[in-house]
Structure formats: C-alpha cells, structure tokens
C-alpha positions in Angstrom: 0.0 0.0 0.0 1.1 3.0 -0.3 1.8 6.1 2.5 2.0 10.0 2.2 3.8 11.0 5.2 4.2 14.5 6.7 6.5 15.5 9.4 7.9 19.3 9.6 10.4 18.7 12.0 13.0 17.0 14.0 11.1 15.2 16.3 8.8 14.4 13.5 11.6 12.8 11.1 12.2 10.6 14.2 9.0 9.5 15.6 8.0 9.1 11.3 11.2 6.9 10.9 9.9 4.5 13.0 6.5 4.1 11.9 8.2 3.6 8.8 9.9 1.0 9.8 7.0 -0.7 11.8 4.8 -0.3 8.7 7.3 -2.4 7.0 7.1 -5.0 9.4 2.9 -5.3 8.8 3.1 -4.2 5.3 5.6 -5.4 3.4 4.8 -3.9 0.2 4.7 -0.4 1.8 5.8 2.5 -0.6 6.0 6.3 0.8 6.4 9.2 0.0 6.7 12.3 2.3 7.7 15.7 3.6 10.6 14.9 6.5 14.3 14.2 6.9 16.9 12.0 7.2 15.9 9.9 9.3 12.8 9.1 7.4 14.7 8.8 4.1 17.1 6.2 6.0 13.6 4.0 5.6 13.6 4.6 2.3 10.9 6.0 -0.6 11.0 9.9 -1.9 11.4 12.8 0.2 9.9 15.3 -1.3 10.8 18.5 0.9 13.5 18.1 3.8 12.1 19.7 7.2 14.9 22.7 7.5 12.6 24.4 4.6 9.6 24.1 6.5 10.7 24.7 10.3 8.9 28.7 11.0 8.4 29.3 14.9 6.8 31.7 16.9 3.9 33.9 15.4 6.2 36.9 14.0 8.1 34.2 12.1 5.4 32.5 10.6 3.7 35.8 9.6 7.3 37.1 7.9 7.0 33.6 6.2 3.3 33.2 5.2 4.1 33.4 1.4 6.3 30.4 1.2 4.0 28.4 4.1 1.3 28.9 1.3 3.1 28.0 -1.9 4.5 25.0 0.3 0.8 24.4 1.0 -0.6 24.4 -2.6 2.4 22.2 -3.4 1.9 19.6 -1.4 -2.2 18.9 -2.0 -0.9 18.6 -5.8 1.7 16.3 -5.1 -1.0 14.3 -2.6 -3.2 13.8 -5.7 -0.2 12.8 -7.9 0.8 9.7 -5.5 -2.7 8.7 -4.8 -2.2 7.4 -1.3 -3.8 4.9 0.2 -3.9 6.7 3.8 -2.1 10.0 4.5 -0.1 10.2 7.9 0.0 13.4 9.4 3.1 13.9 12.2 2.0 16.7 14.7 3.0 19.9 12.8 -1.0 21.7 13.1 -0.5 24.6 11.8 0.3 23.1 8.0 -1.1 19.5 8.8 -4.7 20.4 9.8 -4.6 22.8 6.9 -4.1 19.8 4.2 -6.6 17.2 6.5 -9.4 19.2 5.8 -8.3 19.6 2.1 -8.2 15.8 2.0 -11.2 15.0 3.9 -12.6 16.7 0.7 -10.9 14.7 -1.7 -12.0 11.5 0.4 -8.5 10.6 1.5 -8.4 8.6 4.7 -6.8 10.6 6.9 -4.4 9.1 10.3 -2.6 12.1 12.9 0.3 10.4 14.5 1.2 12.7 17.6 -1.4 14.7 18.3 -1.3 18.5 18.3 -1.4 19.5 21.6 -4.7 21.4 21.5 -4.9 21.0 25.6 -2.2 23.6 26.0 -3.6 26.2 22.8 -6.1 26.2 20.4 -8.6 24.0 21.6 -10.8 25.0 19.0 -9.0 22.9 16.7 -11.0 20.3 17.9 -13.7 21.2 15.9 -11.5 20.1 12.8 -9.8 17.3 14.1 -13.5 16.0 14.8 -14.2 17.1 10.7 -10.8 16.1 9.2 -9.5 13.4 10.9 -10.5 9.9 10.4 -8.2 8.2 13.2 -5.8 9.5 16.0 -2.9 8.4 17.7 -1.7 9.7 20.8 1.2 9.5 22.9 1.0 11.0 26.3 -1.5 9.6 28.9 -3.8 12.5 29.9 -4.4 13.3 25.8 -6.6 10.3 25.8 -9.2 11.5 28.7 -8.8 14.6 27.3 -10.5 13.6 23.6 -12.9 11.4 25.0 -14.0 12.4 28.2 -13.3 16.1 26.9 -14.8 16.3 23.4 -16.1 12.9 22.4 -13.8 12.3 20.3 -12.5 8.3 20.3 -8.3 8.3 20.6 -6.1 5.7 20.1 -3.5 5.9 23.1 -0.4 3.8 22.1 2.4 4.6 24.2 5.1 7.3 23.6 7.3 6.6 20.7 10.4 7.9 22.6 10.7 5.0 24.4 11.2 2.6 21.8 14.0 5.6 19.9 15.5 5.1 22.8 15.8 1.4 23.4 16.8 1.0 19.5 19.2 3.5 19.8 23.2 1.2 19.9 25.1 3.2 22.4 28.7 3.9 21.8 31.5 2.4 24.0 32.5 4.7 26.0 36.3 4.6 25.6 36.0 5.1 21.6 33.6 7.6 21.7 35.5 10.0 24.2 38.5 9.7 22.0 36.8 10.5 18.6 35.3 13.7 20.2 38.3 14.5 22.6 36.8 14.6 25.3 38.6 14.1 28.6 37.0 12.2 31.8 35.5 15.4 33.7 31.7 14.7 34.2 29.9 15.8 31.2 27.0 18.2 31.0 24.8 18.3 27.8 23.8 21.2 26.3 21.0 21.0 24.0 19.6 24.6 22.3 17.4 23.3 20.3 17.1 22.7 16.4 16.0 26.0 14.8 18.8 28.6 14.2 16.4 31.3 15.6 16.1 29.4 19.0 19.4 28.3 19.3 20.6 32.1 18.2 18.6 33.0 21.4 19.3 30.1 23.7 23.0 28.9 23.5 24.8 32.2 24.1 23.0 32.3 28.4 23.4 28.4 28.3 27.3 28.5 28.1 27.5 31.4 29.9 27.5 29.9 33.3 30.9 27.2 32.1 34.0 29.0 33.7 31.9 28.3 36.8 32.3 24.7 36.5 35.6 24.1 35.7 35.8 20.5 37.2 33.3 19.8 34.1 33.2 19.8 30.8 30.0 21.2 28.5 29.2 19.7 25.3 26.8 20.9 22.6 24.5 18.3 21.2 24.5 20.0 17.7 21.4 19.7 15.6 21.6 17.4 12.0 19.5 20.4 10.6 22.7 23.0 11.4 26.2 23.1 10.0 28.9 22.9 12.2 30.1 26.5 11.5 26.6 27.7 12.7 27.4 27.0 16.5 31.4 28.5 16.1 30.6 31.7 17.1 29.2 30.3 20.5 32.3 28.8 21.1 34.8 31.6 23.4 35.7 29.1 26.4 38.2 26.5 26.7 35.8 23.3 28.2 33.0 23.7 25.7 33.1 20.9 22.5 30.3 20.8 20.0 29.5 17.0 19.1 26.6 17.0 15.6 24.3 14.9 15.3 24.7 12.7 18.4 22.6 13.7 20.7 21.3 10.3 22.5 25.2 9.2 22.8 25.9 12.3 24.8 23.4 12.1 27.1 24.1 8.6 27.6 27.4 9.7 29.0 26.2 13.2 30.8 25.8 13.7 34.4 23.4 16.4 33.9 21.7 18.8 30.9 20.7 22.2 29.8 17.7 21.6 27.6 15.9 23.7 25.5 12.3 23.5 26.4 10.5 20.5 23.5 10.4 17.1 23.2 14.7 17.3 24.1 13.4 17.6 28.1 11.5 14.4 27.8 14.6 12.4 26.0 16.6 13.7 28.6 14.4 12.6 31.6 13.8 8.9 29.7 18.0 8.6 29.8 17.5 9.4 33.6 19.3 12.9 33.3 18.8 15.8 36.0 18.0 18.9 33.6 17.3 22.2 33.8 14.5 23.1 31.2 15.3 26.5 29.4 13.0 29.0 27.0 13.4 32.0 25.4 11.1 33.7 22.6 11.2 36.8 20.8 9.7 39.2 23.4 6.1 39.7 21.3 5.9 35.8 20.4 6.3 35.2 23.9 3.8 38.1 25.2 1.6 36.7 23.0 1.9 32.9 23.6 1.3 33.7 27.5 -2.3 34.8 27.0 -3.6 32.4 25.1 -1.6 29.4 26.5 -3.2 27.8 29.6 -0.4 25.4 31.3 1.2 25.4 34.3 4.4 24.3 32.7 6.2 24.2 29.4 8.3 20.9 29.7 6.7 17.6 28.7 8.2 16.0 31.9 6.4 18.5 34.0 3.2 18.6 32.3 3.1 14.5 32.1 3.3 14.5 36.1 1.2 17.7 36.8 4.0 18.5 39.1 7.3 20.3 38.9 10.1 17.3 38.6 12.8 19.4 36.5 12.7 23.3 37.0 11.8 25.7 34.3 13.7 28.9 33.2 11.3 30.9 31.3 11.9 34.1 29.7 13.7 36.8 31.9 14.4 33.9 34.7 16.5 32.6 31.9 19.7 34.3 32.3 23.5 33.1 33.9 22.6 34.1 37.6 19.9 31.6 38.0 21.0 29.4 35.6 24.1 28.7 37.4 21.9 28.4 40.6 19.8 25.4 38.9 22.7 23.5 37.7 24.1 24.0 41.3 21.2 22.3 42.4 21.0 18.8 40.0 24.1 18.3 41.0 23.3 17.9 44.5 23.3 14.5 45.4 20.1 14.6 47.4 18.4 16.6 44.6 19.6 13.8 42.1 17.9 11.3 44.4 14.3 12.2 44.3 14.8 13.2 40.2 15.6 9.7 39.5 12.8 8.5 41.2 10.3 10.9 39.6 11.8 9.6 36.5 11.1 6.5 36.7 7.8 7.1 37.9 7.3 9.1 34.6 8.8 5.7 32.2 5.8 3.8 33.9 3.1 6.8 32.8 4.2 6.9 29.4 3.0 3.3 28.6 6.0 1.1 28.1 7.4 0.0 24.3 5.9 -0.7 21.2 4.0 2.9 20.4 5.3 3.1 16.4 4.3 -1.0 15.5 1.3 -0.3 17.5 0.5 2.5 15.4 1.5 1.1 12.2 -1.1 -2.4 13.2 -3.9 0.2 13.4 -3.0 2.0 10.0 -2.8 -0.7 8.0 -5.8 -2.8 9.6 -7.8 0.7 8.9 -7.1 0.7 5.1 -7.6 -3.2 4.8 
C-alpha cells in the first residue's frame, strides 16, 4: 500500500522513521512518500521537501513567512493527488497539517494524525476540525486520551510514547572510543541541547554557556542539531571546556551527568535517559507576550506537564539568564536533589505506557485501510 507522510520537524523525522519501519514489518509492500528528513529517508521511498525548509516558529516568524507556508501548502495537496495514497499520515506539525486534512477530507482521503497537536495547551478550537478532518488519531502522552474522549467525544487511540522505543533502538557507543573520537577528557559531562531552529538556538545557546567557567571541574558539550552546519554554533564557542558534538545527541546524554535543555520534546529524552536537567526557554519578546495569554499550562516541559507537578525546573523568559542558571545547575548536582529526580523519573517511564507505540500504530494503519 502506499503512504504520504508529513512531518515538519526533528522530532517528527524521528518518531516518522519509525513508523516507517513498523509499517514495513505489517506491510511489506509499503511504498511512501513524504515531507521529513533523514531519518525518514534512512527507511527509504522519496522525500519530497526536507524539514529545514519548513521549520517557522513563533507567530512573527510565521507571519514574515506566510508566502512560502502557502506555496508549500498548494504544493503539497498537488503532489498528494499525484501519488494517490492509500492513507495519508500526518506527524504533529497543526499549523500546515490540519490545513491539508481538511483539504483531503474533501478529496476523500483517509486521513491518520500520529502525535497529536497539543490542542490541551492552545487552540482547543481545533477540535472542531480534528473531529471534521481526521479519520483516526494516535496519541502518545496519557492524559491526551481522557482529554479527547471524556473532553470532546472524540474516540483516541493511546499507544504509548514513541520515545521509548528511539531510545531502546538506539546502539550506544563504548564509551572509551567515543570520548577519543570527540576529545573529550574524563571530567563529568554536561549536555547542552539549544534546540534545532537557528532562531532558537541564536537565542538560547549564548546564556546556556554562559555559566561554564563556573564549572571548571566539568566539561559542557553541545549536542549540535543534524539540521545546522557545524560552523553555525562556532561563534558560541569563546571558552576553553566547551566541545560541539553534531548529530549525536542520545550518545551524549548517555554519558552526561546532567543537561541544559531547551524546552521540547529534548526535556522528555533527557528525563527517559535518567538525566537531571534544567529546562530553558526564550522567545522573541512579542511571540512570547503573545503565547502567555492564550496558552493555559502550568508548565512548558513535557516532563512537568506529564506528572502535573514540577520534577525538572523551568527557566522561562527573563528567569533565563546566567545568575539563575548557574543556581539550577548548582542544584541537580546535589546528590540529594539527584535522588528524588531519578525516582520521579522512573515514575514518569511507567506513565508513558512502556514500548511498542510506532508497530502499534503502524497495526492500526494498516488494519484501517484493509
């Protein structure tokens, strides 16, 4: 059968990549074709746009961008048509996703929503064309479920949180080899993850390694994102026990003792490889004045919101900066501190629902078009 996948980001590429490969497993004939990234194209079939042309954040951004969102837009619904899909996959991304569901509810498409848009925290009216648009939904945190159902009355398909299984896939370096390819020496390690969008790692990185001459008996690496080049992150580079590492994220925090995270789905891979973290976020000063009335959370992080409790501590906006920065970090590495955030951690693995969330998925895709 055959699959038109969109994903418009990072994340997405990843958690597509391996509902590709699950699809595989129930559908052996599988062909795709999609919107994505590497990952994704790892699995094989046509990309047909890479992600870094389609990643716009924050509501100035997209507006400065709305042209090319649109002629991306018109693109893709002919390209849809051209491939003739038996069921088109849609990979969180709302703003651009929900546009083409309700474009393909039209056309009679059977339309799937892997990783649901997370209308509980903004936009609830979207629910209105989910309900409209979307033939079936898969989601992957616990309270998303009740929140459909009870909520709206809209039947969910819960099927665990496809992190877990990234993760348990992932082959972990040895240590030994790893250290020596990258140079690093055997200080404790603290990650340093900005994000994957030059604009938020333009606005994050520069406070995150300000606070490293303070912790000289460590060393700071940068998880650098596949989307950026290596001379991207250069110019954040002005202190001796900072390294930038690309593209290997999951290795590094395999080996870190704790982690500067850019608030995303980064602070919930972090907490699932059992690292202390401070969560950071910083927006443009009118995306974020405008996100803070309409959003209704008490947190930002995943980790947080999963729990309904504060188990990693958040640095938002102006509480972002190197005094208490430096004060947070202080504090994870507190033995004590450590204690209880392991234990919240594991409490959090056991919410989330165990393995098997992408060949879960990929049974109810296939046994929908069938």
């Amino acid at each position: 059968m055959k699959y038109y996948i969109i994903a418009g980001e990072a994340s997405g590429d990843l958690h597509a990549s391996n509902l590709m490969r699950a699809l595989k497993k129930t559908d052996p004939n599988a062909e795709f074709r999609f919107w994505g990234g590497d990952l994704m194209q790892e699995q094989g079939g046509t990309l047909v746009k890479h992600y870094r042309e389609l990643a716009f954040m924050g509501f100035v951004e997209v507006l400065f961008n709305l042209k090319t969102i649109l002629r991306n837009i018109s693109f893709c619904k002919k390209d849809i048509l051209k491939f003739k899909p038996d069921a088109l996959i849609f990979i969180d991304y709302p703003g651009f996703n929900l546009r083409i569901a309700k474009w393909a509810k039209e056309k009679k498409l059977q339309t799937h929503y892997y990783i649901s848009p997370q209308i509980w925290a903004w936009k609830e009216n979207r629910i209105k064309a989910i309900k409209r648009d979307v033939d079936h939904m898969y989601v992957i945190l616990p309270f998303e479920k009740e929140f459909y159902e009870e909520k709206h009355n809209f039947p969910v398909h819960f099927v665990g949180h496809p992190l877990i299984d990234a993760i348990a896939q992932k082959d972990l370096p040895d240590i030994a080899t790893f250290k020596k390819e990258h140079q690093i020496d055997d200080r404790p390690i603290i990650a340093v993850l900005p994000g994957s969008r030059k604009q938020e790692i333009s606005k994050m990185l520069e406070v995150m390694l300000s606070i490293t001459q303070d912790f000289p008996e460590y060393q700071f690496i940068i998880a650098g994102a596949p989307s950026q080049e290596t001379e991207f992150y250069a110019t954040f580079i002005k202190k001796k026990n900072i390294k930038l590492v690309m593209n290997q994220t999951y290795n590094i925090l395999s080996l870190s003792t704790a982690a500067l995270v850019t608030s995303g789905t980064a602070t919930l891979e972090t907490a699932l490889f059992k690292v202390p973290e401070v969560v950071c976020y910083k927006g443009s000063f009118i995306s974020y004045h405008i996100a803070k009335r309409i959003i209704n959370l008490s947190y930002i992080s995943l980790v947080n919101l999963i729990m309904d409790r504060e188990v990693v501590k958040e640095l938002i906006q102006e509480d972002f900066n190197k005094k208490t920065l430096k004060t947070e970090l202080d504090k994870i590495l507190d033995k004590d501190r450590r204690k209880q955030i392991f234990e919240d951690y594991y409490a959090l693995e056991q919410k989330l629902g165990g393995k098997g969330a992408s060949q879960k998925t990929a049974d109810l895709i296939v046994a929908a078009i069938r």
